[in-house]
ROLOGU-163893 format. One record per residue (C-alpha): chain; residue number from 1; x, y, z. Coordinates in Angstrom, 1 decimal, padded with zeros to 4 digits. Example, Ala and Ser with C-alpha at 12.3 -4.5 7.8 and 13.67 -1.06 7.14 Angstrom:
// residues 2
+-------+-----+--------+--------+--------+
: chain :   n :     c1 :     c2 :     c3 :
+-------+-----+--------+--------+--------+
:     A :   1 :  012.3 : -004.5 :  007.8 :
:     A :   2 :  013.7 : -001.1 :  007.1 :
+-------+-----+--------+--------+--------+
***
This chain:
// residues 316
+-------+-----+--------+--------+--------+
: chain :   n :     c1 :     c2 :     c3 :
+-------+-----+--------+--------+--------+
:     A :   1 :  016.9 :  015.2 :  017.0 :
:     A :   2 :  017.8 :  013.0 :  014.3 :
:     A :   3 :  016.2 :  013.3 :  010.7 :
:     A :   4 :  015.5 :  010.9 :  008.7 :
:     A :   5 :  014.1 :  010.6 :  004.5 :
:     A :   6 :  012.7 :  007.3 :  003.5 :
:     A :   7 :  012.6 :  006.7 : -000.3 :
:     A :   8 :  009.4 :  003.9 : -001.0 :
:     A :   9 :  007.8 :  005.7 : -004.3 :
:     A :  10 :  005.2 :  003.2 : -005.4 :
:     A :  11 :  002.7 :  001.0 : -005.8 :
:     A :  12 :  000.2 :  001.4 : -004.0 :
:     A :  13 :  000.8 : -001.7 : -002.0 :
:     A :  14 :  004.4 : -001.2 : -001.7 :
:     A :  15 :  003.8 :  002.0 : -000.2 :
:     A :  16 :  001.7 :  000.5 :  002.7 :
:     A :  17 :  004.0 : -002.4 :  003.2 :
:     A :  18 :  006.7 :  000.8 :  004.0 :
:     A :  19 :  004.6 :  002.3 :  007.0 :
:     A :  20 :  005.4 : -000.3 :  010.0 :
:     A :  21 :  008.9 :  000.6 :  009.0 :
:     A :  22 :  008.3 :  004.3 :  010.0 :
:     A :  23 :  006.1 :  003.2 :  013.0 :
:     A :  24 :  009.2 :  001.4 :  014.4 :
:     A :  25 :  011.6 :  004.2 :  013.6 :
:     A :  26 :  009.4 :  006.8 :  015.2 :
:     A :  27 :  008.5 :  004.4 :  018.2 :
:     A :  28 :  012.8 :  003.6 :  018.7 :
:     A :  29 :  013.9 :  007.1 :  018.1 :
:     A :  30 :  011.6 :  009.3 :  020.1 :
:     A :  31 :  011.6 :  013.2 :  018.4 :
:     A :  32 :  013.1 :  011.9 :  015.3 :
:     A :  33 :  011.5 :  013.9 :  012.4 :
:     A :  34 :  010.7 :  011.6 :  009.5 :
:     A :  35 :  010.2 :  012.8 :  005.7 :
:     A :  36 :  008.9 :  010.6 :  002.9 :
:     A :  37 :  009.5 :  010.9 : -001.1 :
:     A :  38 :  006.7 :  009.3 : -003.2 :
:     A :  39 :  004.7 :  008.9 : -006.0 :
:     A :  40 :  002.3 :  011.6 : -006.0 :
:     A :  41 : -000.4 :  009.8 : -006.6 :
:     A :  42 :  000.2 :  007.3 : -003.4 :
:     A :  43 :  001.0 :  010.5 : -001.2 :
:     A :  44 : -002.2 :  010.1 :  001.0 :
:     A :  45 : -001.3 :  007.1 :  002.5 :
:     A :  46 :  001.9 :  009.0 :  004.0 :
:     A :  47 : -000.3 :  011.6 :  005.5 :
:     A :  48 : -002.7 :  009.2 :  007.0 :
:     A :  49 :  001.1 :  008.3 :  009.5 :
:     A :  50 :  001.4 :  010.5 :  012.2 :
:     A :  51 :  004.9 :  010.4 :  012.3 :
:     A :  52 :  005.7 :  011.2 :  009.1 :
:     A :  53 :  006.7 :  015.5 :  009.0 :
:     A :  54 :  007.0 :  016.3 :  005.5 :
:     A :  55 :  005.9 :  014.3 :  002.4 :
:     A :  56 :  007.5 :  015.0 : -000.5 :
:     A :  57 :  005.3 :  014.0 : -003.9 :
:     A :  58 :  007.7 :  012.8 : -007.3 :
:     A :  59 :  006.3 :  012.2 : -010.3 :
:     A :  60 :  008.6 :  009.9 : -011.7 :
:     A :  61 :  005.4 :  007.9 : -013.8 :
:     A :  62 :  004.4 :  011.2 : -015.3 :
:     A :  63 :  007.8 :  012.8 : -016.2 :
:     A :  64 :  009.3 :  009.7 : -017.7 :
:     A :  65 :  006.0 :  009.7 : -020.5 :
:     A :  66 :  006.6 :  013.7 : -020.6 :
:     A :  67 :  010.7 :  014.0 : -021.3 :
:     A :  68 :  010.5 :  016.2 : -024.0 :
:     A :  69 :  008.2 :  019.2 : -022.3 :
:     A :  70 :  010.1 :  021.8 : -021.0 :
:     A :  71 :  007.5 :  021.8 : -017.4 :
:     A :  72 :  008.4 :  018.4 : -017.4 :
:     A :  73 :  012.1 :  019.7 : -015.9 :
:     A :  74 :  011.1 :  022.6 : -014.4 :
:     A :  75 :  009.5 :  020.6 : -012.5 :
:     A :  76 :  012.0 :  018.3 : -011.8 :
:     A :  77 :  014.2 :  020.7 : -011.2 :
:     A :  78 :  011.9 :  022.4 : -008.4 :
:     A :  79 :  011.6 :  018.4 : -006.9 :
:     A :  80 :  015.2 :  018.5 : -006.8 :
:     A :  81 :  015.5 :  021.8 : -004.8 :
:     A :  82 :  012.8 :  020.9 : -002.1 :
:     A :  83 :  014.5 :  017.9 : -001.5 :
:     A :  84 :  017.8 :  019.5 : -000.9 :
:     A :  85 :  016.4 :  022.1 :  001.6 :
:     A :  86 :  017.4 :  019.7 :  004.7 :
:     A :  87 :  020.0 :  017.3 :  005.5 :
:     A :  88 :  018.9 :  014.1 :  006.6 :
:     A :  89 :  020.9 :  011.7 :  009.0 :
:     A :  90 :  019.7 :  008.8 :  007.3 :
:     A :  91 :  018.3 :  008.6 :  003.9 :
:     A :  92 :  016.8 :  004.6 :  003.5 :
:     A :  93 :  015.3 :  003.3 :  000.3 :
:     A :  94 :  012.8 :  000.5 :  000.6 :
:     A :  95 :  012.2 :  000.2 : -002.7 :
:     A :  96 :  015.0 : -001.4 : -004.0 :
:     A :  97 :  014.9 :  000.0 : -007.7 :
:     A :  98 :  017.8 :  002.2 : -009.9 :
:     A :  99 :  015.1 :  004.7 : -010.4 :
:     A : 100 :  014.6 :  005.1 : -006.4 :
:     A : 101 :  017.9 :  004.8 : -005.4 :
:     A : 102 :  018.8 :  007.7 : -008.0 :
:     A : 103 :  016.4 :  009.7 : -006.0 :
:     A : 104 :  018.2 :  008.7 : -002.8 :
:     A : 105 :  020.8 :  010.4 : -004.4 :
:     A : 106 :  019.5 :  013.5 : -004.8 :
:     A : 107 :  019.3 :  013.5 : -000.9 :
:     A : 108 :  021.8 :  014.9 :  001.3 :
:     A : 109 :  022.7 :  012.7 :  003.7 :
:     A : 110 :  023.9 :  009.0 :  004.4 :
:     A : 111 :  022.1 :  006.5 :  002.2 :
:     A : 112 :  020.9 :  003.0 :  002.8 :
:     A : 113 :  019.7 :  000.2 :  000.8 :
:     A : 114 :  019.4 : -003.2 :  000.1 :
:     A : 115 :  022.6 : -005.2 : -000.9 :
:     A : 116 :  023.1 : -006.5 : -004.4 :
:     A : 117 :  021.6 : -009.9 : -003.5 :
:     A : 118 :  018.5 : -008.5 : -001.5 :
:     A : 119 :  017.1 : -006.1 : -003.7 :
:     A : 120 :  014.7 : -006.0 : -006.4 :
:     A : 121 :  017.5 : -004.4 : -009.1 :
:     A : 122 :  021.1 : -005.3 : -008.1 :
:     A : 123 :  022.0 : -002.6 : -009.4 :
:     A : 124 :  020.6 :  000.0 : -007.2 :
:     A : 125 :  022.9 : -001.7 : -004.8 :
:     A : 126 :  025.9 :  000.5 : -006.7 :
:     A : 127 :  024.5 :  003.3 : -005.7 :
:     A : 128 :  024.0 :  003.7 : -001.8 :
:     A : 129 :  026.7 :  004.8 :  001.0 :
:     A : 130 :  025.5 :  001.8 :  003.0 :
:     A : 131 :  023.9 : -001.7 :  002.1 :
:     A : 132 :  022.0 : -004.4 :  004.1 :
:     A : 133 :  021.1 : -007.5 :  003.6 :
:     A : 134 :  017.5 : -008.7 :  003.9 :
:     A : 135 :  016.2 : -012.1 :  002.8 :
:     A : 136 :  014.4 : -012.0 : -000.2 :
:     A : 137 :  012.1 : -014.6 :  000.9 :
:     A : 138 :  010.3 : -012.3 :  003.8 :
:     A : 139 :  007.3 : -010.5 :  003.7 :
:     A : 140 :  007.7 : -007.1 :  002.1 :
:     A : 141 :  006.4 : -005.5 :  005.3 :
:     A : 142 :  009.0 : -007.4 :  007.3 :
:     A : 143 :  012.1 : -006.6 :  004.2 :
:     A : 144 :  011.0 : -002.8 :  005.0 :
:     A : 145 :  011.2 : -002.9 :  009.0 :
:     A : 146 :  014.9 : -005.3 :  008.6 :
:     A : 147 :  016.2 : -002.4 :  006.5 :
:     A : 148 :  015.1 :  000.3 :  008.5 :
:     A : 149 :  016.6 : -001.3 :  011.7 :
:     A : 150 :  020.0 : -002.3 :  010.1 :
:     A : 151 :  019.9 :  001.4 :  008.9 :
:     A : 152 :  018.9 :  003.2 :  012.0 :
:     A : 153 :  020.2 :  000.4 :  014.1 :
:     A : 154 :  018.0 : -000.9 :  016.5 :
:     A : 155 :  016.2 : -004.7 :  016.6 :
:     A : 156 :  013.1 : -005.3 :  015.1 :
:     A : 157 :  010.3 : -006.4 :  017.6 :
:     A : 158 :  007.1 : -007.2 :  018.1 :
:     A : 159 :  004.3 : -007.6 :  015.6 :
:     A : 160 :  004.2 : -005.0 :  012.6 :
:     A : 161 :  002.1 : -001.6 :  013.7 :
:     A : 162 :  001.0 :  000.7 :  010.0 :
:     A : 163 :  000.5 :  003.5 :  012.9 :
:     A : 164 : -002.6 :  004.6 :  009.7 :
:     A : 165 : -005.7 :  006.4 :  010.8 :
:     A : 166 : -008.1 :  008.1 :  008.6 :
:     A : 167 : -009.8 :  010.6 :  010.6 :
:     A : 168 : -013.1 :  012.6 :  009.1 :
:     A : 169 : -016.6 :  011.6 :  007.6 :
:     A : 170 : -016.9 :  008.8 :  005.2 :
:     A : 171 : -017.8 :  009.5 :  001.4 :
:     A : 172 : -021.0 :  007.5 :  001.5 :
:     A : 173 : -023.6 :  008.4 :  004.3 :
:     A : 174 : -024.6 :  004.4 :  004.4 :
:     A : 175 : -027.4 :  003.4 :  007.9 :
:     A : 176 : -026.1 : -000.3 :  007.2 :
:     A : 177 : -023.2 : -002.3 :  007.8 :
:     A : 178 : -021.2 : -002.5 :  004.9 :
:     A : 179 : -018.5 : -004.5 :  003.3 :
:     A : 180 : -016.0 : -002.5 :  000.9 :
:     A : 181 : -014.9 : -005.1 : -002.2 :
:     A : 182 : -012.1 : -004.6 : -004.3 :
:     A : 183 : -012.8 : -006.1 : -007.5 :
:     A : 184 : -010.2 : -004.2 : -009.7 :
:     A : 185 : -006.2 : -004.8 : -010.1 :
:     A : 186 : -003.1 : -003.9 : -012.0 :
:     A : 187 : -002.8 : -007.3 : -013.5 :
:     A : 188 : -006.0 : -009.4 : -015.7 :
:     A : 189 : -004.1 : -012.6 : -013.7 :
:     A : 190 : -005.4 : -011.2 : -010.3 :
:     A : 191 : -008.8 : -010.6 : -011.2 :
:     A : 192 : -011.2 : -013.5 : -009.0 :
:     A : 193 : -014.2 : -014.7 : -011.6 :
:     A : 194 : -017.1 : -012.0 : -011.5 :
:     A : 195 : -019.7 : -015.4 : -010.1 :
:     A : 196 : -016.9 : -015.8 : -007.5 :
:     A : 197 : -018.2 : -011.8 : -006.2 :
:     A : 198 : -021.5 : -012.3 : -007.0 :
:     A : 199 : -021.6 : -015.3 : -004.8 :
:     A : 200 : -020.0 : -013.3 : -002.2 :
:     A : 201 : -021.9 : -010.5 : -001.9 :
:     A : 202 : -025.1 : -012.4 : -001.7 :
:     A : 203 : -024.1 : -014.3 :  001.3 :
:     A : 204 : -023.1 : -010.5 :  002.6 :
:     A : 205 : -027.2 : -009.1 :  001.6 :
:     A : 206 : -028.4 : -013.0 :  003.3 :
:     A : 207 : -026.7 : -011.2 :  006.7 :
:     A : 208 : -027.5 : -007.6 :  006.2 :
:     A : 209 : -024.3 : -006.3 :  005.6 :
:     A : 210 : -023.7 : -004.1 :  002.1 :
:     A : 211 : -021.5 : -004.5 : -000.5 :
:     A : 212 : -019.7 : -001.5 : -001.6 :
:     A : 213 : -017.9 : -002.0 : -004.8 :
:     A : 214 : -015.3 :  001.0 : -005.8 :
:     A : 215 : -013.7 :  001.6 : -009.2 :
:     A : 216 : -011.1 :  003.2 : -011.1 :
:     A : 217 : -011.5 :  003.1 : -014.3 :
:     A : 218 : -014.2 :  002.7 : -017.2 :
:     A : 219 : -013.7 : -000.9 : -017.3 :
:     A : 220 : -013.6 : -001.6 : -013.8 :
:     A : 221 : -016.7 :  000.7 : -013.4 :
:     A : 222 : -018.8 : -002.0 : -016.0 :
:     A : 223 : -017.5 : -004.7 : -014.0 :
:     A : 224 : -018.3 : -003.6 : -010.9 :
:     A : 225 : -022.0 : -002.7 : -012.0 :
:     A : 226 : -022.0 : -006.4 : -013.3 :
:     A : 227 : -021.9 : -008.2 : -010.1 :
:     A : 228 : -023.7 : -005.4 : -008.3 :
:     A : 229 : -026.5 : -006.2 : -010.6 :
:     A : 230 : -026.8 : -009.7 : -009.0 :
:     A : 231 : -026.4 : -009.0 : -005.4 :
:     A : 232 : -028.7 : -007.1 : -003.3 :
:     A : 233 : -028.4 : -003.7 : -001.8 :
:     A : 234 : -025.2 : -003.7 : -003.8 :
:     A : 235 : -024.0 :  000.1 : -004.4 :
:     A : 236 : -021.5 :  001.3 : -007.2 :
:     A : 237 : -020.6 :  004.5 : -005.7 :
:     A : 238 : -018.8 :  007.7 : -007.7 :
:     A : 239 : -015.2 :  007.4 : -008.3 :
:     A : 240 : -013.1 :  008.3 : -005.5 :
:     A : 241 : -009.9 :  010.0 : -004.8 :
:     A : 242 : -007.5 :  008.0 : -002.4 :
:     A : 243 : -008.3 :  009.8 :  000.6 :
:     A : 244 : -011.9 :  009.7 :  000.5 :
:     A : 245 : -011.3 :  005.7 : -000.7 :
:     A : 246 : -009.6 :  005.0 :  002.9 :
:     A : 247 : -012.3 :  007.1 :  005.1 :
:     A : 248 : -015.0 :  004.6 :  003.3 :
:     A : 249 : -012.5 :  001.6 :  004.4 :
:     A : 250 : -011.8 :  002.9 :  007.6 :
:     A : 251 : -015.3 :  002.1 :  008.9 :
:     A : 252 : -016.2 : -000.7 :  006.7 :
:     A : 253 : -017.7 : -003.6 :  008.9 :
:     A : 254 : -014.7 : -006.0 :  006.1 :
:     A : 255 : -013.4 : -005.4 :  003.4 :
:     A : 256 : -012.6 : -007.8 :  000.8 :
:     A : 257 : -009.7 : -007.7 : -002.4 :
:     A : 258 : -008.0 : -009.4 : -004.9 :
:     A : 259 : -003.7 : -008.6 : -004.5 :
:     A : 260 : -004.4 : -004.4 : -005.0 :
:     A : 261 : -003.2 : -001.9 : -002.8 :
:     A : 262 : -006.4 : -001.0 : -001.7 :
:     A : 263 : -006.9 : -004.2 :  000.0 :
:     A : 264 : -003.8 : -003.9 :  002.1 :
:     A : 265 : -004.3 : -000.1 :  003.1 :
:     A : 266 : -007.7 : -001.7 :  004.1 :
:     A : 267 : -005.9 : -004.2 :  006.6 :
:     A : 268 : -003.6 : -001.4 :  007.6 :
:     A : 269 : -006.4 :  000.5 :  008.7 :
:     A : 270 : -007.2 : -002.1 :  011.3 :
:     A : 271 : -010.4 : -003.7 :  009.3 :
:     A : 272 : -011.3 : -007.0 :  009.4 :
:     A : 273 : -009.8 : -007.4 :  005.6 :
:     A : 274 : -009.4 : -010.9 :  003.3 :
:     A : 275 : -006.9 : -011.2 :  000.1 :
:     A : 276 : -007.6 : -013.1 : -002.6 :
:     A : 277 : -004.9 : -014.1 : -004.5 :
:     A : 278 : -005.4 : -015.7 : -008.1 :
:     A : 279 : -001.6 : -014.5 : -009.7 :
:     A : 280 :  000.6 : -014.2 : -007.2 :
:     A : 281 :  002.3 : -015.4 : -003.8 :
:     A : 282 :  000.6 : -014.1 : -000.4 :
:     A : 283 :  004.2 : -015.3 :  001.2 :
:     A : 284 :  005.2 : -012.5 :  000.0 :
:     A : 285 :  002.7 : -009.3 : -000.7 :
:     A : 286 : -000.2 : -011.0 :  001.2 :
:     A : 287 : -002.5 : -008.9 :  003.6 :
:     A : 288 : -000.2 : -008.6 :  006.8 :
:     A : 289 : -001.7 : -007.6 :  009.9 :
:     A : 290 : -001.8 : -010.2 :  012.4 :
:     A : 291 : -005.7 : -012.3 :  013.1 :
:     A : 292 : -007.4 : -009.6 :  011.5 :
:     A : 293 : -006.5 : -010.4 :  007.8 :
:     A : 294 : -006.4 : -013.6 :  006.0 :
:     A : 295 : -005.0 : -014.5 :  002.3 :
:     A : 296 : -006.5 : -017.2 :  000.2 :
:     A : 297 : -005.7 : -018.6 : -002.9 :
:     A : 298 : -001.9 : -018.7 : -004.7 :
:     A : 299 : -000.2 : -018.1 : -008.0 :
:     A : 300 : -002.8 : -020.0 : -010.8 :
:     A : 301 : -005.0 : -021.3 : -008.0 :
:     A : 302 : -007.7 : -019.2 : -007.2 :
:     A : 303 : -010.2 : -019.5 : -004.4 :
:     A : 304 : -013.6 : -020.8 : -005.0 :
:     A : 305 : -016.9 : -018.7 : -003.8 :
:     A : 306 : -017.3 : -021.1 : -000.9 :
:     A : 307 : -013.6 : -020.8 : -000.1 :
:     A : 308 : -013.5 : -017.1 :  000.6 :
:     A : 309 : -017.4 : -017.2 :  002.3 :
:     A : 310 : -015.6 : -019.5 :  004.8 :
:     A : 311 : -012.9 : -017.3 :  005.3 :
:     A : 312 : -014.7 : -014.2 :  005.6 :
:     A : 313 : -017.3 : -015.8 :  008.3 :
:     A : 314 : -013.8 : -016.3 :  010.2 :
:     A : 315 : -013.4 : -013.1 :  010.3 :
:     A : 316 : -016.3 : -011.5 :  011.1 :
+-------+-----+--------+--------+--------+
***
């Protein structure tokens, strides 16, 4: 029974992008038992596969801002021994990055990445047993699966599978359809104009369906209460941890989002889900999952209102 440790840490999105790759490794090596190291504050979305075993949370974000605290390395130190408790087959890092591949290291086992020229820092390259090349070019989803293959070493077929489900009640007891829009993201060059959301979610209320806007922040929580202000029925709900965030999305009737994780875990969960993309290039981080997700809009061109109403009335 083989075992196998996949290294994909963060974002959000990134982490998403990685789960077709453990759908096809679980689907081509029946009884393999799969871990996954990740950012501990992404480590729902690993749980929601069920073919990952064991999900190991780092906290690379928090420790690098905490160096000089002594729990800081305890803790590291206690990361470091629960990683080491199995030997793995395969160890495959997705992300690409010297800070992931130094965690690949920690591994024991055989470890695969990304060749100099494929990944995102050439010089994680230096630091696996095994590297691969991937095309740049492709789809993160698609970079992830190519690796995995070369790495376990089967063909890559068929259509990309997140294998997510989020099983239990949803945060918001809601007796309407309801759309779930994702207003908020890392970067102020994603963010659609505020009349752009308005516009949509009054077409939404014109055919009876919600909109649900969720939040992160303080400042995402006074933009969100913006637009809901203008469209009705519109509900700013309480602030949600990541679990309860996907049970919400999982029965959502759409879901609409500028380029933020969120969005794509919503078109992993199978909902009807459109991107919006105002900063950067849907070739390659747009929403991938077949006719049930569209992407709109490119780097400095972002969709108007009408745009994205069109879209959306595609989809559902």
């Amino acid at each position: 029974m083989p075992r196998i440790l996949f290294v994909k840490t963060s974002s959000l999105g990134d982490v998403v992008h990685n789960c077709p790759a453990v759908t096809d490794a679980a689907r081509h090596l029946p009884g393999a038992e799969i871990d996954w190291v990740v950012e501990e504050a992404f480590a729902d979305v690993p749980r929601l596969h069920p073919a990952v075993a064991r999900v190991i949370p780092v906290a690379i974000r928090r420790w690098r801002s905490a160096l000089a605290r002594p729990a800081t390395w305890v803790e590291l130190a206690a990361f470091r021994r629960r990683l080491r408790t199995e030997r793995y087959d395969c160890v495959i890092d997705t992300q690409g990055l010297v800070k992931s591949a130094l965690v690949a290291r920690l591994a024991r086992g055989r470890r695969h990445g990304f060749d100099r020229a494929s990944a995102r820092e050439p010089l994680a390259a230096r630091l696996y047993d095994e590297v691969h090349a991937v095309a740049p070019a492709l789809h993160a989803v698609e970079r992830n699966r190519r690796l995995a293959a070369a790495a376990l070493g089967y063909a890559v077929e068929g259509a990309c599978d997140y294998g997510l489900a989020a099983p239990g009640e949803p945060p918001l007891a809601l007796s309407a359809p309801y759309a779930v829009l994702f207003t908020m993201t890392s970067r102020a060059d994603k963010l659609w104009p505020e009349e752009h959301w308005r516009a949509l979610g009054r077409w939404l209320a014109a055919r009876s369906i919600l909109s649900v806007l969720p939040w992160g922040s303080a400042d995402e929580r006074e933009r969100c209460a913006r637009i809901a202000a203008a469209v009705p029925g519109a509900i700013v709900p309480p602030r949600m941890e990541l679990a309860a965030l996907a049970r919400l999305t999982a029965r959502a009737r759409c879901a609409v989002g500028v380029d933020t994780g969120l969005a794509h875990l919503a078109a992993a969960l199978g909902v009807p889900a459109l991107g919006i993309f105002c900063g950067s290039d849907p070739g390659l981080t747009g929403l991938c999952a077949g006719p049930r997700a569209r992407n709109i809009g490119a780097a400095g061109a972002a969709p108007a209102a009408r745009e994205a109403i069109a879209a959306l009335e595609a989809l559902v």
